[in-house]
C-alpha positions in Angstrom: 102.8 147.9 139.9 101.8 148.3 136.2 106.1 148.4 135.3 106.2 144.7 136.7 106.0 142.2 134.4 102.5 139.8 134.4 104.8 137.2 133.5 108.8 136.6 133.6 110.3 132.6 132.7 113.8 132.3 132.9 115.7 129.8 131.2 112.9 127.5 132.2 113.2 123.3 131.2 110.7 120.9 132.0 110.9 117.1 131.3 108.1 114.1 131.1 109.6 110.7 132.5 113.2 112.3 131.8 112.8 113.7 128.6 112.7 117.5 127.9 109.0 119.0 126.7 110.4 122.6 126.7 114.2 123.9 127.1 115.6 127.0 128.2 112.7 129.3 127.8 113.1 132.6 128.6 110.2 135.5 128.0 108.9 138.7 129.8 105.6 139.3 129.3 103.8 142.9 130.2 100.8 143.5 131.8 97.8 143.9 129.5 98.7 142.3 126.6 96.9 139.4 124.6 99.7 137.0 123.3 99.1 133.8 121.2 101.2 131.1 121.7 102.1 129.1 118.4 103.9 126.1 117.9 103.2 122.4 116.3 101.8 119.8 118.2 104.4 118.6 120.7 105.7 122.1 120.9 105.7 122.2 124.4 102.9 124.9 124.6 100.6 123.2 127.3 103.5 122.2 128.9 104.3 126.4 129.6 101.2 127.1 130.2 101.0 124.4 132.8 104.0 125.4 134.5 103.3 128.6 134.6 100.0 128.5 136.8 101.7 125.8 138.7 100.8 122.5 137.6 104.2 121.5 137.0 107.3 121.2 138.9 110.4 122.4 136.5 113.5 120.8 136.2 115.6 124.4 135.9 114.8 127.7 136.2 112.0 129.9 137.6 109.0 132.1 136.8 107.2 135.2 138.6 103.8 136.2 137.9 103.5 140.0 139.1 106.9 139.8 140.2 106.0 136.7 142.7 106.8 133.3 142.9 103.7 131.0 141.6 102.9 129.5 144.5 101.9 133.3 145.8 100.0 134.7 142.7 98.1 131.3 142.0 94.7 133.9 143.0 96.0 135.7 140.4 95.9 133.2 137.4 93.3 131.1 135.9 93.8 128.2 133.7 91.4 127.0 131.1 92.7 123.4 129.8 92.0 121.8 126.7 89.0 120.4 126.6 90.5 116.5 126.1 91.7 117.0 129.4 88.0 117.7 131.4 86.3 114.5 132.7 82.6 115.3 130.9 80.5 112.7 132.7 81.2 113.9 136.1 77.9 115.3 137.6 78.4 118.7 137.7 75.9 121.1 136.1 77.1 124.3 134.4 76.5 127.0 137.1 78.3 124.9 139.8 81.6 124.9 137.3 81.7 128.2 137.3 81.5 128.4 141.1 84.6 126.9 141.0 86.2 130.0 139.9 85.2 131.2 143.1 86.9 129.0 145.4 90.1 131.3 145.6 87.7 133.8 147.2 85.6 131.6 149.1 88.2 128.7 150.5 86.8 124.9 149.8 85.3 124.5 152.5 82.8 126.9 152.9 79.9 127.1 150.9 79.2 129.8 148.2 77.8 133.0 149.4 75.3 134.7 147.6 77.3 137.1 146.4 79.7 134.0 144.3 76.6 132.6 143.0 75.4 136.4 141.5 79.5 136.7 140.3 78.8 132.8 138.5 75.5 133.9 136.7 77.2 137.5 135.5 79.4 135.3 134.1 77.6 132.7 132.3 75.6 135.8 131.2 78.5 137.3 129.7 79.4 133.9 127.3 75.9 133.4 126.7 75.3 130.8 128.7 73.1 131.8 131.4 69.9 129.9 129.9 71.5 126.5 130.6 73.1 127.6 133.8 71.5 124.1 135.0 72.1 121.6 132.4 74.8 118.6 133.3 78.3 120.0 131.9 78.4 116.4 130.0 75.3 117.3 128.2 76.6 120.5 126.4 78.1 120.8 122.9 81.4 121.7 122.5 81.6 125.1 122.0 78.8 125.2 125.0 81.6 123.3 127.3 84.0 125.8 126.3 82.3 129.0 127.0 81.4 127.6 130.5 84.9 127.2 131.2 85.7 130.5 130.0 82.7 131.6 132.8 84.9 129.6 135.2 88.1 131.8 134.6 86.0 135.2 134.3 84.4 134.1 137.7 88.1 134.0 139.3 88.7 137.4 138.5 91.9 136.8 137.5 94.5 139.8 136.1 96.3 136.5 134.3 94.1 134.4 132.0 96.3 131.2 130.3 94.0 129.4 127.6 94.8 126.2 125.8 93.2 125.8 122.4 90.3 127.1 123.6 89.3 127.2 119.9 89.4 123.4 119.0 86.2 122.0 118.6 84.1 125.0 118.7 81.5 126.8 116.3 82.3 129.6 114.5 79.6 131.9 116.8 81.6 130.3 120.1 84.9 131.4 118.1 83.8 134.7 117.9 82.2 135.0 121.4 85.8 134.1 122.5 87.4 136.6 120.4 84.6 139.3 121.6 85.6 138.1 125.2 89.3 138.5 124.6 88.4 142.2 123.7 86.5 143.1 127.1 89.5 141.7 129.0 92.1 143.8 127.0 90.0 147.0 127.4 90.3 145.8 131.5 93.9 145.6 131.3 93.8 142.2 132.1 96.9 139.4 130.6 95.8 137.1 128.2 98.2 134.0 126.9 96.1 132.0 124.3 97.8 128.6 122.7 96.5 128.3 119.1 96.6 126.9 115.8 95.0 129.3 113.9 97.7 130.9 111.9 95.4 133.2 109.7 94.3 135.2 112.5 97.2 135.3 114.5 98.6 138.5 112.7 95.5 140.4 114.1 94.4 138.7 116.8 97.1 139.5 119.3 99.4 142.0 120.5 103.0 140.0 121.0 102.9 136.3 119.3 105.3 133.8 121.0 106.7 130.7 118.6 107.7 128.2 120.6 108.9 124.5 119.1 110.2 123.4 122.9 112.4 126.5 122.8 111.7 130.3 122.3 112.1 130.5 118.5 110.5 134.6 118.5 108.5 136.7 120.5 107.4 139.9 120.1 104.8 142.0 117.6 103.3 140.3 115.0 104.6 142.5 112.5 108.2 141.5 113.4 107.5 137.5 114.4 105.1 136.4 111.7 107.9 136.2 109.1 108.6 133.4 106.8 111.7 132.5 108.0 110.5 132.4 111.7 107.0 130.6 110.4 109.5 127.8 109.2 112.1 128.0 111.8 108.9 127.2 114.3 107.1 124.5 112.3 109.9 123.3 109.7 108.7 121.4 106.7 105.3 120.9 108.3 104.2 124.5 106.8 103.0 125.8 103.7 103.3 130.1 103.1 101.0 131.6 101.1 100.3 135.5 100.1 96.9 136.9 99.9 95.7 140.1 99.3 99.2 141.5 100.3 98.5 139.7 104.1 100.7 136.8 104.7 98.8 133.8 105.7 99.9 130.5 106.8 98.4 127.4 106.7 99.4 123.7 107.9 99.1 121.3 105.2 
């Protein structure tokens, strides 16, 4: 099973009250990789990642996860939104987030076992959060909010993780708990798709990089898709190149 793709889109479109967010995408992703998704804002990059766990109905095409429709690989994937899109005042405390990521093993309607709630704390151990396992999710910083969501998706046990700027908003130890995370589930073999910003570490950060301004502009190594020309293609005049240190950098003015 490790020749089937973790993720093919065919000539995918999906539109918002009639109007087209992303057109004709087409990309094959393999298993174990960590890609980044890059694009401006308005891309079309939450709208992939959306569709691809499901969220969204598309107008055309398809898309497989593990070589099977979404609707049967949903155990599969996990899905950590941007954090604009969470409701922070509902009464929820950490731990009980996480136990969320157990409801694809566990069903919602019967209760967690106590094997879920030792998978939730292993977790929230692992980000770093297992001293505030019991604080209100609304009362967290940032970064804290994030790295319980990250919990969430590790809790799932997922072989497909899709994160949304899980880097906005975050301190720079929660930025590199996340990158030190993102290393443990490559060593698993596990499928990572991270939508970013951050330019200057996209060159390192990742195995394939996808640019995406509502259509497939690149994808593939960094070597061969962080390019100039490509770079500009993606984010037109709304990009400034710079070299440094013979490493190409790029930087949004």
């Amino acid at each position: 099973m490790r020749d089937v793709p973790a993720i093919r889109v065919e000539n995918l479109t999906v539109s918002y009250r009639g109007k087209p967010a992303i057109r004709n995408v087409s990309v094959v992703v393999g298993q174990g990789l960590r890609v980044g998704l890059i694009g401006p804002n308005g891309a079309g990059k939450s709208t992939l990642l959306r569709a691809l766990v499901g969220l969204l109905v598309p107008d055309t095409g398809r898309v497989e996860l593990f070589g099977r429709p979404v609707r049967e690989a949903r155990k599969l994937v996990a899905y950590v939104p941007q954090r604009s899109e969470v409701d922070w005042d509902y009464p929820v405390v950490a731990e009980e987030v996480v136990l969320m990521g157990r409801f694809p093993h566990v069903g919602w309607v019967r209760r967690p076992r106590p094997e879920d709630r030792r998978v939730a704390r292993e977790c929230l151990r692992q980000v770093g959060m297992e001293a505030l396992a019991h604080r209100q999710i609304g009362q967290l910083s940032g970064g804290q909010q994030q790295r319980v969501f990250l919990a969430r998706a590790l809790a799932q046990e997922a072989r497909l993780l899709l994160l949304d700027e899980p880097f906005v908003g975050v301190d720079a130890a929660t930025e590199e708990a996340i990158y030190g995370l993102l290393d443990r589930l490559r060593e698993e073999g596990r499928t990572v798709v991270v939508a970013t910003h951050d330019l200057s570490r996209a060159q390192t950060a990742f195995d394939r990089l996808l640019l995406l301004n509502q259509h497939v502009v690149a994808y593939g190594p960094p070597a061969e898709v962080f390019q100039p020309a490509l770079l500009q293609r993606t984010y037109g005049g709304r990009l400034t190149l710079l070299e440094v240190a013979d490493q190409r950098m790029a930087i949004r003015p």
